[in-house]
N, C-alpha and C positions, 0 to 999 in steps of 0.2 A: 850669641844673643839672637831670640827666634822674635825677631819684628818687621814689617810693614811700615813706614813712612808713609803720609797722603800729601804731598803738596799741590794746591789747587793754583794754577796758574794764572786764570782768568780772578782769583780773588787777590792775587799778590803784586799785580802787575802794577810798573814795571816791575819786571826782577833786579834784584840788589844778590851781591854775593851772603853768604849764609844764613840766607832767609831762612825763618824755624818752617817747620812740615805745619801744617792744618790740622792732623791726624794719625790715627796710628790703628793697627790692626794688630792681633797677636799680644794684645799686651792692657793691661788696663790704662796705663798712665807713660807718657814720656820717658820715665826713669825704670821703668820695671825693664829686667830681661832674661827672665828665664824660659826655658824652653816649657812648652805645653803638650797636654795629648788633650782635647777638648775641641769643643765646636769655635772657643774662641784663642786658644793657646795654638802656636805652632811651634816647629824644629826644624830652623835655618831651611826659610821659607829660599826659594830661588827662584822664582817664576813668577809674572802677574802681567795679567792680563785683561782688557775689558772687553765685552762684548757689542760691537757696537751698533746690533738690533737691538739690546735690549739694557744695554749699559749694566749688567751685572759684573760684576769682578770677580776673576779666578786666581786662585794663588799655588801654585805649589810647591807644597809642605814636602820637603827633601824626605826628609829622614822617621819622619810619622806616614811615607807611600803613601800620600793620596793629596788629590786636588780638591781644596775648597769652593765653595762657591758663596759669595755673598750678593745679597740683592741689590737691587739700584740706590736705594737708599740708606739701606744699612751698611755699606760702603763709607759712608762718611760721618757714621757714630764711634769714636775709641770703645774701643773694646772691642764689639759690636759680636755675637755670634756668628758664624757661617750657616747658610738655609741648606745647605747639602753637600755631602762629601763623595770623589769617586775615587774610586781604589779601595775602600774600606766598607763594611758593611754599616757600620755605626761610626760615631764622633771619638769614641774612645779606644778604635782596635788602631793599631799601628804596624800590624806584620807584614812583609814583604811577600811575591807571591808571583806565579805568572801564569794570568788567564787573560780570559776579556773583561775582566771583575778586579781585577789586582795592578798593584805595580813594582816596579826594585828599582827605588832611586829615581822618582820623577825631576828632572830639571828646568825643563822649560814650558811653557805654554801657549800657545797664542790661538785666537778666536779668526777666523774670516770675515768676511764682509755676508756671509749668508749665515753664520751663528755657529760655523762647524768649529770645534772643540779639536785640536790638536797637542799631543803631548808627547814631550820627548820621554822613554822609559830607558833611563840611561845603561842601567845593568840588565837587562831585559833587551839590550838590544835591537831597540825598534820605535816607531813612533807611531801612539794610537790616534784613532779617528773617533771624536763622539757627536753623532749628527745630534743639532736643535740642541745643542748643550744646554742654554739656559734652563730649559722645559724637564730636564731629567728629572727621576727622582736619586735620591741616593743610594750607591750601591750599583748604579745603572750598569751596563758592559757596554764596552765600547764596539762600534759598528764597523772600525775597520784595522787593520795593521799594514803598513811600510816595515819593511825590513827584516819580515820574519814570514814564511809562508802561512803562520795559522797562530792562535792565540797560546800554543803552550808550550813552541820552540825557543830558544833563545840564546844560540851556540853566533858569537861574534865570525863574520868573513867579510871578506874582500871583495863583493862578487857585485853586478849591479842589483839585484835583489838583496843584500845583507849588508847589516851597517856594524860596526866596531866603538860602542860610546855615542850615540845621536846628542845633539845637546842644542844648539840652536832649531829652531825651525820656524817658518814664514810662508804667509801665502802670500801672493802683491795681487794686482789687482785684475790681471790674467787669468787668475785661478792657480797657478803654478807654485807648487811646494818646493821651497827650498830648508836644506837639511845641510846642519853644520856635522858633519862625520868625524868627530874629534881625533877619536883613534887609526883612522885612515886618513887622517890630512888630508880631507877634500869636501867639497860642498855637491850634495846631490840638487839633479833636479827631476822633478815629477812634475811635466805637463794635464792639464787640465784633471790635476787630482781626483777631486772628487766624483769622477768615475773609472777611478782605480781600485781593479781586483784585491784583494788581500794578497800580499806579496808580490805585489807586480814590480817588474823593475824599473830602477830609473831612468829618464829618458838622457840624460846629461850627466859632465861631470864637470869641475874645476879644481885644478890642483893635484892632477893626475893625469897625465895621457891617456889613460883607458881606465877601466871598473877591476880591473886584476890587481895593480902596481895601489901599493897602501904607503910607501916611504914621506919623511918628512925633507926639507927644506926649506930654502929662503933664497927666492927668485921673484921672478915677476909670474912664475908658472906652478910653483910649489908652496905647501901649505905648511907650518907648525902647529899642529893643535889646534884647529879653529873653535870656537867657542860660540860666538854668537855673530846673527847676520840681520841682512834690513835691505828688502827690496822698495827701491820709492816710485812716485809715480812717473818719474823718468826712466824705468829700465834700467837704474843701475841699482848694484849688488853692492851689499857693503857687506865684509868680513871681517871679524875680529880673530885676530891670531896668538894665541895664551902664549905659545912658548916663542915666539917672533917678535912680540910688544909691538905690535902695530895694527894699523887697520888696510885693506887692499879694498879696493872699487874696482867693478867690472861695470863698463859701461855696454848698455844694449844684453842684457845679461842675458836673456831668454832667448838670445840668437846666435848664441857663443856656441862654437864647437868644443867638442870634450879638448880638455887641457888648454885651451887659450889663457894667453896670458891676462894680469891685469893693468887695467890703463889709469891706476894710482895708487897711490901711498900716503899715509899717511902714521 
């Protein structure tokens, strides 16, 4: 089923358990669920994201490689068209691809607090940079790469410059890119990002002793599969672990030495 949910919180409150959604995206109506290739059709959408200069919403469309974008208000129309797509030239191409223009298997998304556009490119091995994302047009290329030294490598490693499956990703309020490394069971970190070279490495690690060791676990210090993460405004880290079924917290995360442990569980 390729749909979008919108639940407005501030029009629901308080919250009650199974409150309906507000809205839908990917879909004309609540009951529809087929998958789309269109400006308003998707295919098991994984990623959404707001921007919160400009409150547009980004979603990314898995299996159609490429990110939507909808405007601030057309966000909260069903159905609704998307105002621009990246990774594809037009609303109806769907093929998979690796440049600054393409994607293989987008999964996650998330916007900064200054409007940069970051996307995890899961079989592509890397996580794009698109500056002033709201403002692009479609088709745009993106302005930087994590995890691959240039736009049309994509060979998975172990190293502090290459990542193995990226799939979470977050900037807090630092500036500081965190990256869920699923297939190397660790979380990276990239201090003050957005003045990182293409292919620079990362300044940290958790869930590993060093940038060589890729192995899985379940410790207070090893990772299964991480998935996704959430840096708050207290410096701590949260992790979600797919093949662990738990979530870990690092407290003071941007200060942690590589492979520290975590100081929770949940």
């Amino acid at each position: 089923m390729a749909v979008v949910l919108v639940i407005s919180l501030q029009a629901q409150s308080p919250l009650v358990n199974n409150m309906p959604a507000s809205g839908v995206l990917g879909q004309s109506s609540f009951t529809a669920g087929s998958s789309g290739l269109s400006a308003s059709g998707l295919n098991a959408p994984s990623g959404v994201a707001v921007d919160p200069t400009t409150g547009k919403l980004f979603i990314a469309d898995r299996y159609n490689n490429r990110v939507l974008r909808w405007s601030s208000s057309a966000k909260l129309t069903n159905g609704s068209p998307a105002e621009a797509v990246f990774g594809q030239t037009d609303f109806v191409t769907g093929s998979s691809g690796a440049s600054a223009s393409r994607f293989n298997d987008p999964l996650r998304v998330h916007v900064d607090a200054v409007g940069t556009l970051w996307v995890s490119d899961y079989l592509n091995n890397r996580v794009l940079r698109f500056n002033n994302a709201s403002m692009k047009p479609s088709g745009a290329a993106a302005d930087g790469v994590l995890g691959q030294p240039d736009f049309t490598t994509t060979s998975a490693a172990t190293t502090a410059s290459k990542m193995r499956g990226p799939v979470g990703v977050f900037v807090d309020a630092k500036g500081t890119l965190w990256v869920a490394d699923r297939l190397n069971h660790r979380v990276l970190r990239y201090n003050t990002v957005n003045g990182k070279a293409n292919g620079a490495a990362a300044d940290g690690v958790l869930g590993q002793p060093d940038f060589t060791t890729g192995t899985s676990g379940v410790s207070a210090v090893k990772m299964n599969r991480p998935m996704g993460l959430y840096a708050d405004a207290e410096d701590h880290l949260w992790v979600t672990e797919d093949d662990n079924n738990r979530v870990i917290r690092f407290d003071s995360a941007s200060a942690r030495p590589n492979g520290a442990p975590a100081n929770g569980v949940l």
